[in-house]
C-alpha positions, 0 to 999 in steps of 0.5 A: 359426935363428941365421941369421935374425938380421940386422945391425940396426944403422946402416941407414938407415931404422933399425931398427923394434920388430918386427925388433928383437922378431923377432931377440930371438925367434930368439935366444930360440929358439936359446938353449932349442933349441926353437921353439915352448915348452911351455906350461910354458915359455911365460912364462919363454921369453916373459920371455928374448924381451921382455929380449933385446928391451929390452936389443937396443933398448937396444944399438942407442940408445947405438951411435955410429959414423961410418959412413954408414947402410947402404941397407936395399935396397941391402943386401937386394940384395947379399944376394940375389946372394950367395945366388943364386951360394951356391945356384947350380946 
């Protein structure tokens, strides 16, 4: 699961609610070891989402660096090379 979470930071354009909303899931879900809660969970897992959200918003407002914003597909596409030599037959 964990590994659906992606760099956020420094890209160019910066990251949108939905990846943030989407990374703050998949967190939540690794952290309670299930996908999908039971209905008894649902408000308290839905809660952890919308925390780690804020607090990932928050994060990626107060860094600061001198790097250069990463090319969103330049990095789509060294990711898709890397795993096409990773799966390779």
């Amino acid at each position: 699961m964990c590994r659906n979470i992606r760099q956020l930071h420094n890209f160019e354009p910066p990251a949108t609610p939905d990846e943030v909303q989407a990374a703050a899931l998949q967190y939540v879900r690794k952290v309670a070891g299930s996908t999908k809660p039971s209905q008894r969970n649902q408000e308290a897992f839905d809660r952890a989402v919308a925390a780690v959200a804020a607090a990932t918003a928050e994060l990626l407002e107060a860094l600061v660096t001198t790097a250069p914003p990463k090319d969103r597909e330049i990095e789509a596409a060294k990711a898709k090379e890397r795993a096409a030599q990773r799966y390779a037959s």
